[in-house]
C-alpha positions in Angstrom: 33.8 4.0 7.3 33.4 2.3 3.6 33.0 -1.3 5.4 30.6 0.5 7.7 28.4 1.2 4.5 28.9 -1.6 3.2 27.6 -3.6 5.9 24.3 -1.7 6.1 24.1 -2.2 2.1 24.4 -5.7 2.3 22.1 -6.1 5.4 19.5 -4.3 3.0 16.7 -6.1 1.9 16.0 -7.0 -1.8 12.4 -6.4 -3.0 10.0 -8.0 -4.7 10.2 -7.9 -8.4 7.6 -7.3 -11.3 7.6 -9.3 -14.2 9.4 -8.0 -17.4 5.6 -8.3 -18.9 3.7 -5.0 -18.7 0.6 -5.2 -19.9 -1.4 -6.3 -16.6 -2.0 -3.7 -13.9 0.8 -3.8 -11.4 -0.5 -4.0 -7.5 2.0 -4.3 -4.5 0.4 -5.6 -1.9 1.9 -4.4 1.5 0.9 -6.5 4.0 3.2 -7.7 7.1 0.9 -10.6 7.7 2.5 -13.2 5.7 -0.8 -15.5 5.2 -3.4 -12.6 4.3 -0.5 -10.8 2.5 -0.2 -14.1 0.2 -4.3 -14.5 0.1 -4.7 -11.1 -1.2 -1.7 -11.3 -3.9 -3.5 -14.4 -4.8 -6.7 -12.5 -5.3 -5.4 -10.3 -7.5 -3.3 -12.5 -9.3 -6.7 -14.2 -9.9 -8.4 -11.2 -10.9 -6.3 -10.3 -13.6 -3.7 -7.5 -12.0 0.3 -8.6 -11.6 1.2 -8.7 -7.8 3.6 -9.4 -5.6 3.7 -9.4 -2.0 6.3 -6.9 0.3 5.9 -8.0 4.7 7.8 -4.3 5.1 10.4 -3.7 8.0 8.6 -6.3 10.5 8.8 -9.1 7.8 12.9 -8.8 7.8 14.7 -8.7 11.2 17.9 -7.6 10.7 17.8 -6.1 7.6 17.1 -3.0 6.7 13.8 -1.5 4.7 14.4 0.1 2.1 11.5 2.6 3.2 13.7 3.2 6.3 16.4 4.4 4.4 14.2 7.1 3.4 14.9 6.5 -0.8 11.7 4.6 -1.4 11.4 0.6 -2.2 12.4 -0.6 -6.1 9.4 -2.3 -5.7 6.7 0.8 -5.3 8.8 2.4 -7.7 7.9 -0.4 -10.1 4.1 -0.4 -9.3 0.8 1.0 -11.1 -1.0 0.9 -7.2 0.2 0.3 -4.2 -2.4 -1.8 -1.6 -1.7 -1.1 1.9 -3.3 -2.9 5.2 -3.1 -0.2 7.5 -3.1 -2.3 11.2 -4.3 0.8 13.9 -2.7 -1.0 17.1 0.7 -1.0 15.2 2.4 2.6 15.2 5.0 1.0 12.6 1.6 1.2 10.1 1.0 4.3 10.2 5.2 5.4 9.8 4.7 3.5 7.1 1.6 4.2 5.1 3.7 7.8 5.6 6.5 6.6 4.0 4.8 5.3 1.1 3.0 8.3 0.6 6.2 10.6 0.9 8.3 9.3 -1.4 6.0 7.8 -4.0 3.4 10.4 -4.6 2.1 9.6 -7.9 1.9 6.3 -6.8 -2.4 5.6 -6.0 -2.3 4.0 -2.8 -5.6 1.5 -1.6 -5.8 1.1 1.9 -7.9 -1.2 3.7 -9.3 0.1 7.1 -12.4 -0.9 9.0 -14.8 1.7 8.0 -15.5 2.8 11.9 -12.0 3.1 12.3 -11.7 5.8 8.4 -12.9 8.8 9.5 -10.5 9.1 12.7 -7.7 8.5 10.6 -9.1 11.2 8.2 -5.3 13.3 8.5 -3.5 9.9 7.6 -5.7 8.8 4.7 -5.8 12.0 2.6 -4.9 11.3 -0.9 -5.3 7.5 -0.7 -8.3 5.2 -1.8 -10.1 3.5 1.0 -11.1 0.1 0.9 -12.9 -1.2 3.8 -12.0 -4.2 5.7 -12.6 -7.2 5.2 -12.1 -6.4 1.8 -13.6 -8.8 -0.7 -12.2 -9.9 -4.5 -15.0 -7.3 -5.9 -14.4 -4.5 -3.1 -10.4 -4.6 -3.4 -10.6 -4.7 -7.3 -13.2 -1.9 -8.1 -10.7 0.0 -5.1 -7.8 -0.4 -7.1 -9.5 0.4 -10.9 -11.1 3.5 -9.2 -7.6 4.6 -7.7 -5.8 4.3 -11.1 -8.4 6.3 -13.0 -8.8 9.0 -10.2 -7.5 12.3 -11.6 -6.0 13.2 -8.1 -6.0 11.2 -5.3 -6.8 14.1 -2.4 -9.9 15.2 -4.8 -10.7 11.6 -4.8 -10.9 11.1 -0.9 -12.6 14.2 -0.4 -15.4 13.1 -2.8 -15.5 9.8 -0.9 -15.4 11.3 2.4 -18.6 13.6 1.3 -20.1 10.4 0.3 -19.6 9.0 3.5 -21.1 12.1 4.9 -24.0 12.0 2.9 -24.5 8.8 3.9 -24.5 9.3 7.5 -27.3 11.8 7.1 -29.8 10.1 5.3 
């Protein structure tokens, strides 16, 4: 049984580290698109935050996530935010926006969702920070300043969500 354990445990995947520097803002980006993963990291990087860049369960074959595991990832442990691309056609997305919410509450989370595509995923995106896709360098940055001075994220989406209300209307 020990070999069996230590099998999975070496199969695990290591994640993405942080600097030991601490005085930028510190953004995962989770993203299983490699190329728009690194463009966004990028962005940031540019923009002044510290991130790093996490593909998830899809981005390892064979190994094992440490979301999966169900103790949460070093990595969002390690973060100020957390920036999620939440794909709609991949079920895996949503198991995993879940996930991240679950067992890293305090943790503000951005998402990036087509803005036709927020309000039906209402249930799924309470207590996150929405940032609507394609996201640009100004979009994704006010997002993630917003999300780490929001008192509480669930307040925070329901005053955005009355926003979008309000907007509807007039």
């Amino acid at each position: 049984m020990r070999n069996h354990f230590a099998k999975l445990y070496s199969k695990q995947i290591k994640p993405p580290k942080f600097s030991d520097q601490e005085e930028r803002c510190r953004v995962l980006v989770e993203e299983s698109d490699s190329a728009k993963r690194g463009a966004i990291t990028r962005l940031l990087n540019d923009a002044g935050f510290e991130a790093i860049g996490c593909g998830g369960p899809k981005e390892h074959p064979g190994k094992r996530c440490p979301l999966d595991g169900g103790n949460g990832c070093d990595a969002a442990a390690g973060t100020d935010v957390i920036f999620f691309s939440f794909h709609m056609a991949d079920p895996e997305s949503r198991k995993i926006l879940k996930d991240l919410k679950r067992l890293h509450p305090k943790t503000p989370i951005v998402v990036e969702i087509p803005k036709p595509q927020a309000m039906g995923h209402h249930g799924l995106l309470v207590g996150t920070h929405i940032a609507y896709a394609p996201v640009t360098r100004r979009s994704l940055t006010e997002a993630i300043m917003d999300a780490l001075v929001a008192p509480d994220p669930i307040m925070a989406t329901l005053r955005k969500k009355k926003e979008l209300i309000l907007e509807e209307k007039g």
